[in-house]
Structures are given as C-alpha cells and as structure tokens.
GUMARDREN-385060 format. One record per residue: x, y, z of N, C-alpha, C in turn; chain. Coordinates in steps of 0.2 Angstrom, whole numbers, plus 5000, padded with zeros to 4 digits. Layout:
# residues N
((X,Y,Z),(X,Y,Z),(X,Y,Z),A)
...
END
This chain:
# residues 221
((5114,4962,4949),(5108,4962,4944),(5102,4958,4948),A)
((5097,4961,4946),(5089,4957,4950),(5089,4953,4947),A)
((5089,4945,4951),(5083,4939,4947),(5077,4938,4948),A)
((5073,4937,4944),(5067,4934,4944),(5067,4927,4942),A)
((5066,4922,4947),(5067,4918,4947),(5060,4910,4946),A)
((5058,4907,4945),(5053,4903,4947),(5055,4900,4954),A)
((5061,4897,4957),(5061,4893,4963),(5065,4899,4966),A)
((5072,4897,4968),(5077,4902,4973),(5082,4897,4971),A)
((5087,4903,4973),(5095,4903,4972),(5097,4899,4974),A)
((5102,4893,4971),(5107,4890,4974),(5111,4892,4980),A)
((5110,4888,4986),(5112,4889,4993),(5118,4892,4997),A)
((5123,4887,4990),(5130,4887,4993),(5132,4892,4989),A)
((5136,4897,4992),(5138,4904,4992),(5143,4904,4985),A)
((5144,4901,4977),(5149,4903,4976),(5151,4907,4972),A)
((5147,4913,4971),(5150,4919,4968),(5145,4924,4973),A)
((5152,4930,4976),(5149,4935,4981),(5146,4940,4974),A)
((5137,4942,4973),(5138,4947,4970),(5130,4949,4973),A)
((5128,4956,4970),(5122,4957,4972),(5114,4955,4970),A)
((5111,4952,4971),(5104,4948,4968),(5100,4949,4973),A)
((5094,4946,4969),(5087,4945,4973),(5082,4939,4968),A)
((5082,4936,4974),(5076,4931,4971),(5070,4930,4972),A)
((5065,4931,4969),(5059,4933,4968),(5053,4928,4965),A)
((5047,4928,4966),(5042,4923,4962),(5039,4925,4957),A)
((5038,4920,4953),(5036,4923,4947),(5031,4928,4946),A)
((5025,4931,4952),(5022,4934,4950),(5024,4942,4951),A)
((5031,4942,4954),(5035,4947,4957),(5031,4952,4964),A)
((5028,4945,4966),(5024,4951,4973),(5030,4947,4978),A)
((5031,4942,4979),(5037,4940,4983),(5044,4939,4981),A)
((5048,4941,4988),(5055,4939,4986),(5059,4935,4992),A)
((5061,4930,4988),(5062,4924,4994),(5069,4926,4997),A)
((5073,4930,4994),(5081,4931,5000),(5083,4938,4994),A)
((5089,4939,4997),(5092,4945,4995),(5097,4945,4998),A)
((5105,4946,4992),(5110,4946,4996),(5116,4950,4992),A)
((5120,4952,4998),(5128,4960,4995),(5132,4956,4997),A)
((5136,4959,4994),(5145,4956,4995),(5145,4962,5002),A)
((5150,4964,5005),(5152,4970,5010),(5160,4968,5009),A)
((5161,4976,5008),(5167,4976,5007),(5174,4976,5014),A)
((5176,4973,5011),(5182,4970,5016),(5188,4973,5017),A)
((5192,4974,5023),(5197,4976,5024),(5203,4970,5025),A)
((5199,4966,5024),(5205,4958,5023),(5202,4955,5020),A)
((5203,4957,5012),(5205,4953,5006),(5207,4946,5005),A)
((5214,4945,5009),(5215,4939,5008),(5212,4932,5014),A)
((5206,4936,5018),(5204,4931,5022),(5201,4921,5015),A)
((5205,4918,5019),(5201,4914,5015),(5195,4911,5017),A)
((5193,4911,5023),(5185,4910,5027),(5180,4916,5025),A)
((5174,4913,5022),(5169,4921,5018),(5166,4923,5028),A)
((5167,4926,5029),(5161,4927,5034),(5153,4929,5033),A)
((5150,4926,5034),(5141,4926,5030),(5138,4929,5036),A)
((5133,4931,5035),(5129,4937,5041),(5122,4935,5038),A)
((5116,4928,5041),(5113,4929,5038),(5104,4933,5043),A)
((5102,4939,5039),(5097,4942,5044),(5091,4938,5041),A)
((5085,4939,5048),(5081,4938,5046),(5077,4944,5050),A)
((5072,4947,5043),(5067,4954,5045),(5060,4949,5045),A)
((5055,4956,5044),(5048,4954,5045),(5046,4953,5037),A)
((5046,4960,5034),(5044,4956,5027),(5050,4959,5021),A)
((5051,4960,5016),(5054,4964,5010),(5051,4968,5009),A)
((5055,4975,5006),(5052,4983,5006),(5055,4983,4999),A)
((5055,4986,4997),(5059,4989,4989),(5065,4988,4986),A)
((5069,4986,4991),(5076,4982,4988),(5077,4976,4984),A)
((5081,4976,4978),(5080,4973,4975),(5090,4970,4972),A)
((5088,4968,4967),(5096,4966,4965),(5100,4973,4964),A)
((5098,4977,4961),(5102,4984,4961),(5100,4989,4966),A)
((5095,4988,4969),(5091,4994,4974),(5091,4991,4979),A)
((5094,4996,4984),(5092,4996,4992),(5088,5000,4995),A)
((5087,5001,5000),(5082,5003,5005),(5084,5005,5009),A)
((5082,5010,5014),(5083,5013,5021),(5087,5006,5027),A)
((5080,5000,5027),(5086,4995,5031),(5091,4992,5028),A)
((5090,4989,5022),(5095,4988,5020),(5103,4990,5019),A)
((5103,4999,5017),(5106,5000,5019),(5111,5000,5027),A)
((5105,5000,5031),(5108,4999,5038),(5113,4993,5041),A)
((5108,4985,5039),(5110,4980,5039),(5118,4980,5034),A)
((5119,4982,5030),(5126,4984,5026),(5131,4986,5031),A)
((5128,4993,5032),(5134,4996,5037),(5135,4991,5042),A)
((5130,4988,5047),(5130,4984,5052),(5134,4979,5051),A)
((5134,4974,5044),(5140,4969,5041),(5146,4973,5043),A)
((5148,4977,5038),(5154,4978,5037),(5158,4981,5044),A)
((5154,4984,5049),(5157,4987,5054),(5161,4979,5058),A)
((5156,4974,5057),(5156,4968,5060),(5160,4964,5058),A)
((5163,4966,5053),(5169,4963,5047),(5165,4955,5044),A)
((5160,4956,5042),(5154,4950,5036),(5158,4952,5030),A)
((5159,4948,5026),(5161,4950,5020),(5153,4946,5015),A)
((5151,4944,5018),(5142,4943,5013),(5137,4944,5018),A)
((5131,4946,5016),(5125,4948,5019),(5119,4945,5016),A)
((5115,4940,5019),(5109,4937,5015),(5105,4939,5021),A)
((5099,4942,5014),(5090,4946,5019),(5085,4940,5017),A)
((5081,4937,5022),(5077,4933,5023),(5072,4936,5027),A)
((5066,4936,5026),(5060,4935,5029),(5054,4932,5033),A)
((5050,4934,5039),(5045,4926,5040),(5041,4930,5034),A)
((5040,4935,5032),(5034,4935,5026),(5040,4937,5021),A)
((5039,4933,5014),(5040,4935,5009),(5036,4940,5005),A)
((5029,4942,5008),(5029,4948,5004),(5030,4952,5002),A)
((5032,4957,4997),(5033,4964,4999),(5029,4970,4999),A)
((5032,4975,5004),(5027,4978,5005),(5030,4983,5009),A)
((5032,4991,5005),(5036,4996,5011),(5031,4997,5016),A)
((5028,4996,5017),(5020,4994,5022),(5018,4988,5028),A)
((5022,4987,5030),(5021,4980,5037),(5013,4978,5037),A)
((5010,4985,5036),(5004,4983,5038),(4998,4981,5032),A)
((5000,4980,5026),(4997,4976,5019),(4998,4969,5022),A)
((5005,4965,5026),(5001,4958,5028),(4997,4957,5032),A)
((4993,4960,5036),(4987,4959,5039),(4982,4959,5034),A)
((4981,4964,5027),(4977,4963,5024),(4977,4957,5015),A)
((4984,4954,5019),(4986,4950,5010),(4983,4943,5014),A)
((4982,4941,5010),(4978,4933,5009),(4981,4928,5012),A)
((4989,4928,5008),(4996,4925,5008),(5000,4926,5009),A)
((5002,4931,5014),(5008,4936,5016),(5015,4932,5017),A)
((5014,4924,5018),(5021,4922,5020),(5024,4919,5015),A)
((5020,4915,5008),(5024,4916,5001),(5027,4907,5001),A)
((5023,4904,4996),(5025,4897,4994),(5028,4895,4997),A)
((5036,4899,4993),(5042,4895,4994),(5045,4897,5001),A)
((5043,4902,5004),(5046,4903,5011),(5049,4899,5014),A)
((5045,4896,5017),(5047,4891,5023),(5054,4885,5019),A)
((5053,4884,5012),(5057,4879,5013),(5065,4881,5010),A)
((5063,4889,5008),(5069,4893,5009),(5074,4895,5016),A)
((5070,4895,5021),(5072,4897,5027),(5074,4891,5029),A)
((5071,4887,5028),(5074,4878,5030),(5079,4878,5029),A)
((5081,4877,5021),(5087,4876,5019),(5093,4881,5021),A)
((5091,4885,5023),(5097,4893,5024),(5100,4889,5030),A)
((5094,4891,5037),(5096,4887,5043),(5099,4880,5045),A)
((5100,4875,5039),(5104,4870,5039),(5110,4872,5038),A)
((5110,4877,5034),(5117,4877,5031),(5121,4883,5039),A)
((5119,4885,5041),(5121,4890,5046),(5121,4885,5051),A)
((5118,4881,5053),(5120,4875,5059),(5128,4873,5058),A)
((5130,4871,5050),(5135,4869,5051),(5141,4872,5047),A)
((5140,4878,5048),(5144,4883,5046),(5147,4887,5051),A)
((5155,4887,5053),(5158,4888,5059),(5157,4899,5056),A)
((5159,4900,5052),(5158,4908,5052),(5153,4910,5047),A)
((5147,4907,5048),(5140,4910,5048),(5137,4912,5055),A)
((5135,4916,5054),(5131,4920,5061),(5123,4921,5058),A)
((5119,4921,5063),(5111,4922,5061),(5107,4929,5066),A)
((5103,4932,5064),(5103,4939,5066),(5097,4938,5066),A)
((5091,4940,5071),(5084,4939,5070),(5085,4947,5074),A)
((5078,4951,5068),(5078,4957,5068),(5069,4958,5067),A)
((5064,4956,5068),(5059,4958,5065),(5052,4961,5067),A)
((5054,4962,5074),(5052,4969,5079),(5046,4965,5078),A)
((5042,4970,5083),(5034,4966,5085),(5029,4961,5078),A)
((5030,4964,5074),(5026,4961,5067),(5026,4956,5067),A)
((5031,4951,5070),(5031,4944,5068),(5027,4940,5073),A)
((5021,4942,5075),(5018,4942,5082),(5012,4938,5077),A)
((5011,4942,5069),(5006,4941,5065),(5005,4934,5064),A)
((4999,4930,5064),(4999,4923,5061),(5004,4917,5068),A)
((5006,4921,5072),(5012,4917,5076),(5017,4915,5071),A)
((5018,4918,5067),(5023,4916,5061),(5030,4917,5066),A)
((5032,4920,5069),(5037,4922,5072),(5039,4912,5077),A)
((5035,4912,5079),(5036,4903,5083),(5036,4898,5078),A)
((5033,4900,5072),(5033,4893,5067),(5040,4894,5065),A)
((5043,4902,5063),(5049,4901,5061),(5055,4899,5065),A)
((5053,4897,5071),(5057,4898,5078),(5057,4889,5079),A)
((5052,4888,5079),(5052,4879,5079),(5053,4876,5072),A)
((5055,4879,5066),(5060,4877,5060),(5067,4876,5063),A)
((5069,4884,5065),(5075,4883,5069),(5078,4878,5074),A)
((5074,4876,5079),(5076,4872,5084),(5076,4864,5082),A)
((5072,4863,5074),(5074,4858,5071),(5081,4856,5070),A)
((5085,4863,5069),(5093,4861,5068),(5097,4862,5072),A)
((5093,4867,5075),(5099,4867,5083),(5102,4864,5084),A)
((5103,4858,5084),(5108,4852,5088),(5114,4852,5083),A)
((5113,4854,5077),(5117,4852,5074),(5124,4859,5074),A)
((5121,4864,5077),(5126,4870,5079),(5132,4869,5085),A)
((5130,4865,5087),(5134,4862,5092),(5137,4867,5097),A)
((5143,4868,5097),(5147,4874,5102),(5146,4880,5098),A)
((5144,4879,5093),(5144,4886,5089),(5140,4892,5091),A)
((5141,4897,5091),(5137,4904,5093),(5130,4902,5091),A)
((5127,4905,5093),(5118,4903,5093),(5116,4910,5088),A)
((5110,4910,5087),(5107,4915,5086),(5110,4923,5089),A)
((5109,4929,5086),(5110,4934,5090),(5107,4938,5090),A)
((5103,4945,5091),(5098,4948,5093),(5101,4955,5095),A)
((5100,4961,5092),(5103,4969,5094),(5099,4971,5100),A)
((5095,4967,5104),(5090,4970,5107),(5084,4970,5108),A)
((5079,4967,5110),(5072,4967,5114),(5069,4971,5115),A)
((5062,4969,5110),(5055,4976,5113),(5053,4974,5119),A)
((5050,4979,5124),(5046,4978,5130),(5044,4971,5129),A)
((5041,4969,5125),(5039,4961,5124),(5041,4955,5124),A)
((5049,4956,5121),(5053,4952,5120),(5054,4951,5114),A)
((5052,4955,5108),(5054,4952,5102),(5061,4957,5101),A)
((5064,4951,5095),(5071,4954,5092),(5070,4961,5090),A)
((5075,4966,5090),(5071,4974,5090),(5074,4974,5081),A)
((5070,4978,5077),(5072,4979,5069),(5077,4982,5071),A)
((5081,4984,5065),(5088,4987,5065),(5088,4993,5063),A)
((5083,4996,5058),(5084,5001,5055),(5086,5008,5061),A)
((5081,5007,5066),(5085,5018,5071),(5089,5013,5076),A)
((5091,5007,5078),(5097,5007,5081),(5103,5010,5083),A)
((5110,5011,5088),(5113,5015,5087),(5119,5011,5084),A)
((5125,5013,5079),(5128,5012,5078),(5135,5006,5080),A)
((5132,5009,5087),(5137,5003,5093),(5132,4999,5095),A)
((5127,4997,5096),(5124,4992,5096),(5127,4985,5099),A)
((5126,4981,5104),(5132,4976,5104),(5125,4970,5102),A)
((5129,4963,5101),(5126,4959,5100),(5122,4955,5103),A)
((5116,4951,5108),(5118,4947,5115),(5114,4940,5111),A)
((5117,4935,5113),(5114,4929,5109),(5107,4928,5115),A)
((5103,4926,5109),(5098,4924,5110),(5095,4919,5110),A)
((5094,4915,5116),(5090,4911,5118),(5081,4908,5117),A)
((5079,4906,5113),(5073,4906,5110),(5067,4904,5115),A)
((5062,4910,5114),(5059,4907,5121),(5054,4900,5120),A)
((5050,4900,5126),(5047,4894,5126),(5040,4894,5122),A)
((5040,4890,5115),(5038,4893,5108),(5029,4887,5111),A)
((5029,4886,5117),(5021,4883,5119),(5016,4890,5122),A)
((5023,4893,5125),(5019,4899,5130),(5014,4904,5123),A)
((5009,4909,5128),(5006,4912,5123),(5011,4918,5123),A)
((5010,4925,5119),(5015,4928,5118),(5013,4934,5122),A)
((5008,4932,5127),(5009,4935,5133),(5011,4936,5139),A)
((5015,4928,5138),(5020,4927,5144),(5027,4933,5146),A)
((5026,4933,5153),(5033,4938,5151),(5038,4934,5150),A)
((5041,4941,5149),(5049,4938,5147),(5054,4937,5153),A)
((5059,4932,5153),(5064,4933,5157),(5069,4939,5158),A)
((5068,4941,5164),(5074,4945,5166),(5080,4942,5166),A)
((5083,4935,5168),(5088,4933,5168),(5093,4938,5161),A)
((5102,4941,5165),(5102,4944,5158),(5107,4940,5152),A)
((5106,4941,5147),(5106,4936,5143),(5116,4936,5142),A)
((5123,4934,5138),(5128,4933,5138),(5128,4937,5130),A)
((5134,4942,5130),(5135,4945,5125),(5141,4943,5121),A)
((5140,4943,5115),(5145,4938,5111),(5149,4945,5106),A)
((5156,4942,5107),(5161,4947,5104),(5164,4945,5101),A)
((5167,4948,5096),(5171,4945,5089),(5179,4950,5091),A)
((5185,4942,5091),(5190,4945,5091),(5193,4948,5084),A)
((5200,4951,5085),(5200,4952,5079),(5202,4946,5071),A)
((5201,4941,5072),(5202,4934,5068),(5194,4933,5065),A)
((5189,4937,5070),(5183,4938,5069),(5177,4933,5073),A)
((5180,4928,5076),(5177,4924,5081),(5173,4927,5088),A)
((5167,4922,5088),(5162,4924,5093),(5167,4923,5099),A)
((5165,4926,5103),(5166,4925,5111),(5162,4929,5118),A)
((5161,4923,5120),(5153,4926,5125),(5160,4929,5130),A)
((5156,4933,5133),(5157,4937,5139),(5151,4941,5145),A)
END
C-alpha cells in the first residue's frame, strides 16, 4: 500500500512489504521499497539491495514502472530478498527532463534520507548499494554531492564490498538499468576524484568484478 507521508519511513527494515514515501505535497517521493521473492525461505540474513536512480517515474506503493520492474528482476536473479529505490532527485517525473525545468528538483528531505540509508549499508555485512543514474546526475553536480555523502561513511564499510555499478557511459557515469542485458555482471566501483571537473577522463584501469557465491557473498575476481 502507498504512503504519503510528512517525513520518511523508519530505516530499520522490520516488516518486508511494498510502500512508498512521499512528501506532503505528493510532487516528491523520498524512497521506494519490494519484498523479492525468494527461493530460500528459510535464509535468516534479509539480503537488501539498495539502488540509487536519477529521479522517480510513476511507481508507487501498488504501482511499478518499466524500471522498476527491471530493478525487480535484477534482485531476484541476484537472490535480494528486499529492494529500496532512492534517488539524487526526489522529484517525480516520468520525464528526466522537468528537473532541469523544476526550481527544487532534489526535495527537502533528500539528502538526509540518503544519509541515513548509507550509514546503515556501511555497517551492514549483506546490504549491497547499486548506483544506476546514467548521464542525468551530471545536473546541478548532484551526482558529487551524493558521492561525497557517501565517502562520509566509507570507512565504516570496512572490508565489505564497495559500491557496485552494471557498467559506464562513454563518460564514466553508472549506466541506468532499465535496456541492460539480463547477464549484466556487476564490477565495484571506485568513486572517482569528486574535485576533478566532469570532464576529466575516465580511468582505463579495469575495474575487479564482484561475484556472489551460492551462500550469496561478494567475491572479487
């Protein structure tokens, strides 16, 4: 069921169900999250998959979307048994190109929603984080500001798998998920240097691709 809520949902995960939290005037939605169905029930570790896109399109607590749908499949092939969608802009808009024209495209409570998400995934041994938000995030450099929230916690990740990424536009940004192919591998991603302008090129160096055994654990290769 969809909420509309004045602030955003309680962080710690303890009921898997479908919602959406949204601001009161119902132009922004601060996160979005599915259960995915599991083929090992009695796992007692939840595995959380949380993405982060450009903005929110239509999806809501009963309604999904073309990427959402995708992102779904994506979990469940990857055996997540939950999935929270987050944004650098919380506005919505099946349109990328209305935040160039909206005033406040990024949304109040943004930032201190992603803050608090990315603490909790530094110190969560089977949370993984997924940066998807193709060229758009280029807008406002929102894409660096949400990247130097992140390196706030970094350290607190310790040995644990980093960020991961389906692949790089010619640019270097994280590629969207939605026309991906199905086999897609993961490769963790290394944040680049968030002083340069973003028409530094990108490193050829190539990046370590992270595999999940069957117990579900990362392992670079």
């Amino acid at each position: 069921m969809a909420t509309r809520v004045k602030g955003f949902s309680g962080l710690l995960l303890s009921c898997w169900q479908a919602e959406a939290t949204f601001s009161p005037c119902g132009a922004y939605r601060w996160e979005l999250h599915r259960p995915i169905p599991s083929r090992d029930h009695r796992s007692e570790q939840r595995r959380v998959l949380l993405f982060i896109g450009l903005n929110p399109s239509r999806a809501d607590g009963l309604r999904d979307d073309p990427t959402l749908r995708r992102l779904q499949r994506f979990s469940q092939h990857w055996e997540y048994h939950h999935l929270v969608v987050l944004n650098l802009f919380a506005r919505i808009s099946p349109s990328p190109s209305l935040l160039c024209r909206c005033a406040e495209p990024i949304g109040a409570e943004n930032d201190l929603i992603l803050h608090s998400w990315f603490q909790q995934w530094a110190q969560q041994p089977t949370w993984d984080l997924w940066m998807g938000w193709g060229v758009g995030g280029r807008l406002m450099q929102r894409d660096k500001a949400v990247l130097r929230m992140l390196n706030d916690v970094s350290d607190q990740r310790g040995v644990l798998p980093p960020p991961f990424v389906t692949g790089l536009t010619k640019a270097g940004d994280p590629r969207h998920p939605l026309y991906l192919p199905s086999d897609v591998q993961r490769v963790a991603w290394a944040v680049p240097f968030l002083d340069e302008p973003h028409s530094a090129p990108v490193s050829d160096l190539p990046s370590p691709v992270w595999r999940t055994d069957r117990s579900g654990a990362f392992h670079v290769t």
